[in-house]
N, CA, C and O of each residue as an XYZ file, in Angstrom:
600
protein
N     190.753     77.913    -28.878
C     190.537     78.695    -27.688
C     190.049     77.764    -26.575
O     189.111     76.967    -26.592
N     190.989     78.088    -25.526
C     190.264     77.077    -24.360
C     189.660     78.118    -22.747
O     190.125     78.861    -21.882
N     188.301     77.471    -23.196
C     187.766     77.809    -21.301
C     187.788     77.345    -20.345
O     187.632     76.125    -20.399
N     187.944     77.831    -19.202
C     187.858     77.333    -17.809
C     186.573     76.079    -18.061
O     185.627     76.171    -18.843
N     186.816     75.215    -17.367
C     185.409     74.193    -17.024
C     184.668     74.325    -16.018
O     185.036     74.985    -15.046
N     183.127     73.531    -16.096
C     182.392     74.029    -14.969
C     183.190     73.607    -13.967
O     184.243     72.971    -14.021
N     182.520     74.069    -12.951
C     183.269     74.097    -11.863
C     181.503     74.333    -10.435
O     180.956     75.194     -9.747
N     181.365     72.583    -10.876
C     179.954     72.845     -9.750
C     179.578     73.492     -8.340
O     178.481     73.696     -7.821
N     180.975     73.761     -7.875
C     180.941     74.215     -6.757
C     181.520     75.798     -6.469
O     181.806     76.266     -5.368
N     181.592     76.384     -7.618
C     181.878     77.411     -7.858
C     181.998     78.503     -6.331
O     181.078     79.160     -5.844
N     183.330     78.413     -5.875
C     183.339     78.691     -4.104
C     182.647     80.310     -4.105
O     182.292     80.691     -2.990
N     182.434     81.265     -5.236
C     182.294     82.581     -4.919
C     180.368     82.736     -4.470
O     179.751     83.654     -3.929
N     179.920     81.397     -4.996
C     178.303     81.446     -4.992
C     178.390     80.608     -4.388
O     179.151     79.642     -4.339
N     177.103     81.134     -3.561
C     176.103     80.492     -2.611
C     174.979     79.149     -3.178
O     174.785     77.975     -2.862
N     174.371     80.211     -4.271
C     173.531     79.909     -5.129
C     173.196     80.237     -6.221
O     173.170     81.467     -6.188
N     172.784     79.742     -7.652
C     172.424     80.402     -8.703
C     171.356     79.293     -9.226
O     171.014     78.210     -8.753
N     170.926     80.082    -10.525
C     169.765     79.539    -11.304
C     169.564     80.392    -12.161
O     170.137     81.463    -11.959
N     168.754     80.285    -13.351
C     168.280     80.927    -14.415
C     166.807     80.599    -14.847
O     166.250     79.545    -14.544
N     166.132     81.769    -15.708
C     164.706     80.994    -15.686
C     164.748     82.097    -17.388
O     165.463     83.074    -17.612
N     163.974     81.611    -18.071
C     163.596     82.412    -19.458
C     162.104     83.094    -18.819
O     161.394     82.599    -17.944
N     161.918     84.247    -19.484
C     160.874     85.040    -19.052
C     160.026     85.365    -20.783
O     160.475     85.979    -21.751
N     159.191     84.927    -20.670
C     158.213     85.668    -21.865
C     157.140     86.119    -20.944
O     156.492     85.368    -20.215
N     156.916     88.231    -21.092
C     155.693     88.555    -20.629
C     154.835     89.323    -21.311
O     155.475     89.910    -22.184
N     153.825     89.577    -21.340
C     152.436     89.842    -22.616
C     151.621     90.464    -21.477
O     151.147     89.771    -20.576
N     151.468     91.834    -21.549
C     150.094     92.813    -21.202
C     148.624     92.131    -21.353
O     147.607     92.158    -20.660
N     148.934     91.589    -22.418
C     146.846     90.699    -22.844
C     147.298     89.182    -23.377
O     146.606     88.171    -23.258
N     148.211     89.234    -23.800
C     148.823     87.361    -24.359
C     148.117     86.238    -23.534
O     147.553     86.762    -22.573
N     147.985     85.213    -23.553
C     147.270     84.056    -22.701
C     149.100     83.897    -22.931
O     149.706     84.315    -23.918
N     149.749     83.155    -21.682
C     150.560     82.196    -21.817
C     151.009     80.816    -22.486
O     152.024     80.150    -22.687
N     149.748     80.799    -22.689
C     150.078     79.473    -23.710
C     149.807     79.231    -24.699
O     149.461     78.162    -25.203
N     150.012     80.824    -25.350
C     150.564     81.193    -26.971
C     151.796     80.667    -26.662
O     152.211     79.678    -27.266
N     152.549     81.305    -25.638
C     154.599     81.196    -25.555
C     154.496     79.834    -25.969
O     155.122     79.665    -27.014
N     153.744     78.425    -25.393
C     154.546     77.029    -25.665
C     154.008     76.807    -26.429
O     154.095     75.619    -26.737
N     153.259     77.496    -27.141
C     152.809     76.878    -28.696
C     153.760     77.283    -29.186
O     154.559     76.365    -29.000
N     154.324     78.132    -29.766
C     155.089     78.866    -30.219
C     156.746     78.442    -30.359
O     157.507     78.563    -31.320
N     156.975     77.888    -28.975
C     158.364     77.754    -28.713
C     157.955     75.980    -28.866
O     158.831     75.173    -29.178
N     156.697     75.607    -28.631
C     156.860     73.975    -28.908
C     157.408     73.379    -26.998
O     158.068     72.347    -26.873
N     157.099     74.003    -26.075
C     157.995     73.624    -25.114
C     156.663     74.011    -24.077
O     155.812     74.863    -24.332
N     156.706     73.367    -23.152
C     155.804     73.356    -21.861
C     157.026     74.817    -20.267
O     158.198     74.839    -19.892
N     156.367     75.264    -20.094
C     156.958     76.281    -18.656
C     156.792     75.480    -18.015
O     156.064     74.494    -18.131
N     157.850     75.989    -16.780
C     157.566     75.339    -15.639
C     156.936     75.861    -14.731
O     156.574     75.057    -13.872
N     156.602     77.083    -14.538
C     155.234     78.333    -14.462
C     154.980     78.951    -15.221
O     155.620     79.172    -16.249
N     153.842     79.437    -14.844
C     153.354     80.871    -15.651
C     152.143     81.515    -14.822
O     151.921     81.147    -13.669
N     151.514     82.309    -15.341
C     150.449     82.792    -14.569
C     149.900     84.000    -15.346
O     150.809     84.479    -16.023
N     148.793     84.636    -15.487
C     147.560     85.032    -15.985
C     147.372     86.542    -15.643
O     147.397     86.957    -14.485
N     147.170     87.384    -16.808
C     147.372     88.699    -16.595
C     146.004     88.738    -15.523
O     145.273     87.766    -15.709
N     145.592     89.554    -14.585
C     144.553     89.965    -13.611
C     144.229     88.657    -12.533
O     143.162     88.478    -11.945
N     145.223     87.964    -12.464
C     145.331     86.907    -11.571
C     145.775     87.541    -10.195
O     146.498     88.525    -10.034
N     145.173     86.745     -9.243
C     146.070     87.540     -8.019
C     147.702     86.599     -7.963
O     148.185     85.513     -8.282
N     148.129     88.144     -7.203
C     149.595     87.635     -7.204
C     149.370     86.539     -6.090
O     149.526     85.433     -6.608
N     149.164     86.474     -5.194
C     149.017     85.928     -3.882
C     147.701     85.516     -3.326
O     146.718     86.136     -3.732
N     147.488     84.297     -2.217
C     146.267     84.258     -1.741
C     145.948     85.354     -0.441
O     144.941     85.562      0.234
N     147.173     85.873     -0.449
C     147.312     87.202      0.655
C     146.909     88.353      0.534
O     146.432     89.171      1.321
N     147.220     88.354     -0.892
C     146.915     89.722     -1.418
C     146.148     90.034     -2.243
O     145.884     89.073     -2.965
N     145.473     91.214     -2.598
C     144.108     91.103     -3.623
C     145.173     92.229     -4.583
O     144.677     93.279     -4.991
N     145.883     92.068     -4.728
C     146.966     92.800     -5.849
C     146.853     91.890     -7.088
O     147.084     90.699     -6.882
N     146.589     92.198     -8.117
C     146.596     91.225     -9.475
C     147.422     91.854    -10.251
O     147.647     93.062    -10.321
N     148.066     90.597    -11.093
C     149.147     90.623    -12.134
C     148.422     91.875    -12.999
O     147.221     92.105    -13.144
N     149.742     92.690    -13.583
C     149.759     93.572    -14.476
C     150.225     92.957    -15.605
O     150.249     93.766    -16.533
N     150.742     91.479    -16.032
C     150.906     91.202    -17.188
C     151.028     89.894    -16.733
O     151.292     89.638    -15.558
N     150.760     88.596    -18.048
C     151.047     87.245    -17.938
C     152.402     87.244    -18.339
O     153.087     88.022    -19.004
N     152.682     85.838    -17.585
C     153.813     85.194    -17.996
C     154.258     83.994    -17.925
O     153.586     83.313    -17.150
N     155.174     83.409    -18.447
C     154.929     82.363    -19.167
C     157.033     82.528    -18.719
O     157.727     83.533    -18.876
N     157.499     81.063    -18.138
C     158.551     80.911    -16.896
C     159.250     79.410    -17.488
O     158.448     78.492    -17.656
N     160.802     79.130    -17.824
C     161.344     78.125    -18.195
C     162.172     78.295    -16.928
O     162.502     79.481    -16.923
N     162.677     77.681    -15.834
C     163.780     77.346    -14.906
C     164.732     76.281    -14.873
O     164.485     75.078    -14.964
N     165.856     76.841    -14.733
C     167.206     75.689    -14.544
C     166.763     75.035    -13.178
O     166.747     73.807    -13.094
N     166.288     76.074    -11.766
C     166.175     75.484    -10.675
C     165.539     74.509    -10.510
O     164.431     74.386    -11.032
N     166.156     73.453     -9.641
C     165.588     71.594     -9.194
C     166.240     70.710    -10.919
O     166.102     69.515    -11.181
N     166.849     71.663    -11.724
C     167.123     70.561    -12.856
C     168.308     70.915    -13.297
O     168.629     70.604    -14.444
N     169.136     71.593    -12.513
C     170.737     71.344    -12.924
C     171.422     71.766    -11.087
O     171.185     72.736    -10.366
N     172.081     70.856    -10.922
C     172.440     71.014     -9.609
C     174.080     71.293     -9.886
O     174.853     70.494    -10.416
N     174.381     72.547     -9.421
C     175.695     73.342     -9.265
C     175.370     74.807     -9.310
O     174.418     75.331     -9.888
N     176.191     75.306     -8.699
C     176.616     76.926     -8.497
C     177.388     77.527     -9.539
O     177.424     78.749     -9.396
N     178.177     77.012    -10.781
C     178.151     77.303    -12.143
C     177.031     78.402    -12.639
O     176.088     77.650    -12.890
N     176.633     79.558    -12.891
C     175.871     79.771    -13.343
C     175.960     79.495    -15.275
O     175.049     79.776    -16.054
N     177.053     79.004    -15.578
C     177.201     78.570    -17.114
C     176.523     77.587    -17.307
O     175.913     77.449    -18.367
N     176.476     76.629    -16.264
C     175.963     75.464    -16.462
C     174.469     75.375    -16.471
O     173.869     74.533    -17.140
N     173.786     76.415    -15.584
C     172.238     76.735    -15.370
C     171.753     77.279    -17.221
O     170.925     76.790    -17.990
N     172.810     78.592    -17.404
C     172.552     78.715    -18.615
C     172.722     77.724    -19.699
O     171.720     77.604    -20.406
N     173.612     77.073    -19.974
C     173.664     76.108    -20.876
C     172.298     75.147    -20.665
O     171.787     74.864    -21.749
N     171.660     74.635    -19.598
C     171.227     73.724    -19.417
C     169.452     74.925    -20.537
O     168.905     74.350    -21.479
N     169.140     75.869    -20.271
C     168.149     76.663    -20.691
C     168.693     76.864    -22.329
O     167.855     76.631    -23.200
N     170.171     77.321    -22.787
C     170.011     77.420    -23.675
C     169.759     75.882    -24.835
O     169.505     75.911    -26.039
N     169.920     74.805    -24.043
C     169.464     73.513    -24.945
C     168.286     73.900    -25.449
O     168.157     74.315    -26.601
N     167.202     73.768    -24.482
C     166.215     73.997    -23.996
C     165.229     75.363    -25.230
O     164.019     75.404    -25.454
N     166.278     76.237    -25.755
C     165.869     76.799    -26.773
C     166.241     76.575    -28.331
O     165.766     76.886    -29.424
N     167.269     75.918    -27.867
C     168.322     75.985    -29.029
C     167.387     75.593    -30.786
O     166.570     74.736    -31.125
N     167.968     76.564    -31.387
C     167.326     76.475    -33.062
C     166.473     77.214    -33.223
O     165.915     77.425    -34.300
N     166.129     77.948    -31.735
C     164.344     78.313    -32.286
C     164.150     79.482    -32.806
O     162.970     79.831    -32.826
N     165.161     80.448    -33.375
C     165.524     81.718    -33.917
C     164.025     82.377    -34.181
O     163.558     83.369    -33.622
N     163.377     81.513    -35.233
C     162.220     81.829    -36.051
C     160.707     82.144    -35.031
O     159.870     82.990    -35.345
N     160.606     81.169    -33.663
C     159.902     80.997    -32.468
C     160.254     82.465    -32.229
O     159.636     83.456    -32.618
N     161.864     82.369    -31.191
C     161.448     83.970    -30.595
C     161.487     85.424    -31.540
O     161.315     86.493    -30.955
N     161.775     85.391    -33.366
C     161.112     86.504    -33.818
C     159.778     86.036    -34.202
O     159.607     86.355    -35.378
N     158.953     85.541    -33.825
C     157.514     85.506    -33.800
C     157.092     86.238    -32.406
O     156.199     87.075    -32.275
N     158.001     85.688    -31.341
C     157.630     86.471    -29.882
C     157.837     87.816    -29.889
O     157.005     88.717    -29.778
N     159.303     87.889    -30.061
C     159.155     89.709    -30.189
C     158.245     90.237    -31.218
O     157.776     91.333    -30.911
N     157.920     89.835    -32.187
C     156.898     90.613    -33.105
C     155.848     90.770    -32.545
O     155.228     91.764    -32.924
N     155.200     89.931    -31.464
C     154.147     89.763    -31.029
C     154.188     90.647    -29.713
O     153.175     90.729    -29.017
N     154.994     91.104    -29.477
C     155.662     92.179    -28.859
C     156.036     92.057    -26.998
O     156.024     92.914    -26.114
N     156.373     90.451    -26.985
C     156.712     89.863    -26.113
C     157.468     90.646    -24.961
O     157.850     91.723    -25.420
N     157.668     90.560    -24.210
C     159.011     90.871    -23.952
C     160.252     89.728    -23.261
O     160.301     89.712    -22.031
N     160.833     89.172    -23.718
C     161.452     87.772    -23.654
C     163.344     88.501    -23.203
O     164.137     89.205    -23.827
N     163.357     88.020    -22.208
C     164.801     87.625    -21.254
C     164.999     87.005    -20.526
O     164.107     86.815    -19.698
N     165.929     86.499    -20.421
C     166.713     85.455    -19.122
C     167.055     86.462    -18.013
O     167.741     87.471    -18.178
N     166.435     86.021    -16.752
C     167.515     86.445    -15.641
C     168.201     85.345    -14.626
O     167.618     84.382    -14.128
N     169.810     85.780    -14.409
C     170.699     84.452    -13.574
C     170.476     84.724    -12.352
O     171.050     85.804    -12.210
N     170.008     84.446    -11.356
C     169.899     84.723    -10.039
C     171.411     84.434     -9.661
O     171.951     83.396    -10.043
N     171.973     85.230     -9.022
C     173.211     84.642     -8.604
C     173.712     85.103     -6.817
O     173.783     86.283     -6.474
N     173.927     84.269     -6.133
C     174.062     84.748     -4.461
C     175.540     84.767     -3.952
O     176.231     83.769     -3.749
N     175.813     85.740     -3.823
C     177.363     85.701     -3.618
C     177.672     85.170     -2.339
O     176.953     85.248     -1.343
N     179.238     84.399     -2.458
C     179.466     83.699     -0.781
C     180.147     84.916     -0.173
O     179.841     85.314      0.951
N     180.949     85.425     -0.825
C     181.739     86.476     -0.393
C     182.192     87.774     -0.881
O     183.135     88.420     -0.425
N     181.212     88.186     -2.129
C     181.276     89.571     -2.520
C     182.427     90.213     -3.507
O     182.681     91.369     -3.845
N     183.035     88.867     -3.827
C     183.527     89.210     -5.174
C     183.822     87.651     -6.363
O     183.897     86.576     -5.769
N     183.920     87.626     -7.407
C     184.264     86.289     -7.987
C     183.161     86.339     -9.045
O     183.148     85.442     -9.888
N     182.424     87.104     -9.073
C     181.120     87.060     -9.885
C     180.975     85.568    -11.023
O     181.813     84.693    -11.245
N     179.586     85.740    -11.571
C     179.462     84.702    -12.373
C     180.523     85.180    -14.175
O     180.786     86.344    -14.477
N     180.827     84.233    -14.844
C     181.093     84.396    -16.195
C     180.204     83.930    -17.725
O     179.583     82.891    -17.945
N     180.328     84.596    -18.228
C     179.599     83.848    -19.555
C     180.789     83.154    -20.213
O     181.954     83.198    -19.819
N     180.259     82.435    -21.397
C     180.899     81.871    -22.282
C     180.671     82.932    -23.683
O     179.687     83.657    -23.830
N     181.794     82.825    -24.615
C     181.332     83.853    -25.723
C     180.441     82.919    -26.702
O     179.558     83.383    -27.424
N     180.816     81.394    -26.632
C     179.538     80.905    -27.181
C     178.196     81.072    -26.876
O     177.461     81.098    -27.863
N     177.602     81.207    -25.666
C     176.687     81.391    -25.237
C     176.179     82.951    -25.358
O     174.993     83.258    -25.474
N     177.351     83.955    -25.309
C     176.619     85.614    -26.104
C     176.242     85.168    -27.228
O     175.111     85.587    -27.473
N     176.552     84.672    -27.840
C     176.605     84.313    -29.164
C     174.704     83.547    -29.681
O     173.962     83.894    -30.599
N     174.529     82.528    -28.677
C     173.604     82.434    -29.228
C     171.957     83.389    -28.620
O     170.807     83.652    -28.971
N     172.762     83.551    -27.713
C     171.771     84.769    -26.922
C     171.121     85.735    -27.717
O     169.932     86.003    -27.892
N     172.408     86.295    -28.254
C     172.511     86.973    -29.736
C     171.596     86.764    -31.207
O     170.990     87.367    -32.093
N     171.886     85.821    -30.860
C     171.080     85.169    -32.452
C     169.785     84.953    -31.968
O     169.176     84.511    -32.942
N     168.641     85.041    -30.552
C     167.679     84.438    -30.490
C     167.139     86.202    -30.238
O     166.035     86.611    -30.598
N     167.701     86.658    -29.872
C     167.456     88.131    -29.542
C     166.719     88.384    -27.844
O     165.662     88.958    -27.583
N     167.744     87.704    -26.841
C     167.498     87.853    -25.904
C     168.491     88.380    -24.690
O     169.536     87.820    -24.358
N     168.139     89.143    -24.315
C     169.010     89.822    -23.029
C     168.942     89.406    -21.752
O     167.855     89.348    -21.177
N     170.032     89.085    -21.186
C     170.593     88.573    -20.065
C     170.889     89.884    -19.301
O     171.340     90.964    -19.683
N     170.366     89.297    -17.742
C     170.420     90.277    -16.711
C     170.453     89.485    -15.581
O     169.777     88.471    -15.409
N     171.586     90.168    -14.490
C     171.907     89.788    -13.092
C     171.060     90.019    -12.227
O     170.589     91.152    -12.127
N     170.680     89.019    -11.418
C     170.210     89.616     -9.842
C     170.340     88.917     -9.197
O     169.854     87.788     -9.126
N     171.669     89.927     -8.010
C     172.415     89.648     -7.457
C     172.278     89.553     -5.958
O     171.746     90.533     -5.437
N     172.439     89.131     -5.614
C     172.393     89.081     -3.956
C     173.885     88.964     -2.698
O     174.652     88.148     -3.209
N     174.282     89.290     -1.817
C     174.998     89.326     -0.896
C     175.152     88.391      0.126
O     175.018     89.074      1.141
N     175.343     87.302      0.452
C     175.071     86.622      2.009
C     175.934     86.836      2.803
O     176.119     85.960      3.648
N     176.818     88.114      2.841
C     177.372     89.005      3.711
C     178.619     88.046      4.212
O     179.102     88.343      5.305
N     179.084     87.110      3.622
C     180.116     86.464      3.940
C     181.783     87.214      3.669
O     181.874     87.740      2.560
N     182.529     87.267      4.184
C     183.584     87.610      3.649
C     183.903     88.534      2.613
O     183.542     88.367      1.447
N     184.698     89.692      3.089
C     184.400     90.840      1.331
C     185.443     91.232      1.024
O     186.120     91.638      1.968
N     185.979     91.298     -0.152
C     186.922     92.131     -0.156
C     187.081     93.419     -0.025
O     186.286     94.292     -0.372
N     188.387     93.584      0.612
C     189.018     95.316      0.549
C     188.916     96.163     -0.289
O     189.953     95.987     -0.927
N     188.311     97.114     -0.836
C     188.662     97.913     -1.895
C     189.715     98.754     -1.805
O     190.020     99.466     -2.762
């Protein structure tokens, strides 16, 4: 079976990225990199303020892996691939997280140039998504460029 290749400049996006999300109601965050063996590239502290603006505090910690500043292209396969290395094997890690009653997903940020062309997966990559027990979710954005007709 053969797939399309990346394609860094992927003309339908503006922009994309991916980040892994582990979040915990009372968890300290840095159970997640014990656990997974891996350092975030944020996180932040349940009753923390969100902002120095605001006296609003986090309703849950979390604990943040990002493709963004470390894979440069509009591919969003390639953002994912670059995160799923990044987990790869750790089956046994995230059923310790969900038991612990984590709640652990990826979301792809993805910015459209022109409102149709969307991003694609690979079925290898459902695949191991699959096996780690994590759900993938879009959020999508418009930069009002060019649209198609319906």
């Amino acid at each position: 079976m053969t797939f399309t290749p990346y394609d860094t400049d992927y003309g339908t996006c503006s922009y994309t990225h991916v980040w892994l999300r582990a979040m915990h109601d009372t968890h300290d965050p840095s159970e997640v990199s014990q656990i997974l063996g891996l350092e975030p590239t944020s996180s932040h502290l349940v009753g923390t303020r969100i902002s120095c603006k605001s006296d609003r505090v986090r309703r849950s910690s979390g604990w943040f892996l990002e493709s963004s500043g470390r894979v440069d292209s509009r591919d969003a396969r390639h953002h994912l691939d670059w995160l799923l290395e990044q987990i790869a094997g750790k089956e046994q890690a995230f059923a310790e997280l969900h038991r612990l009653e984590y709640q652990v997903d990826i979301c792809c940020r993805w910015d459209s140039q022109s409102g149709h062309g969307g991003p694609t997966l690979l079925p290898s990559e459902m695949a191991i998504l699959g096996s780690l027990g994590i759900e993938l979710w879009f959020d999508i954005y418009f930069d009002g460029g060019d649209t198609a007709d319906a």
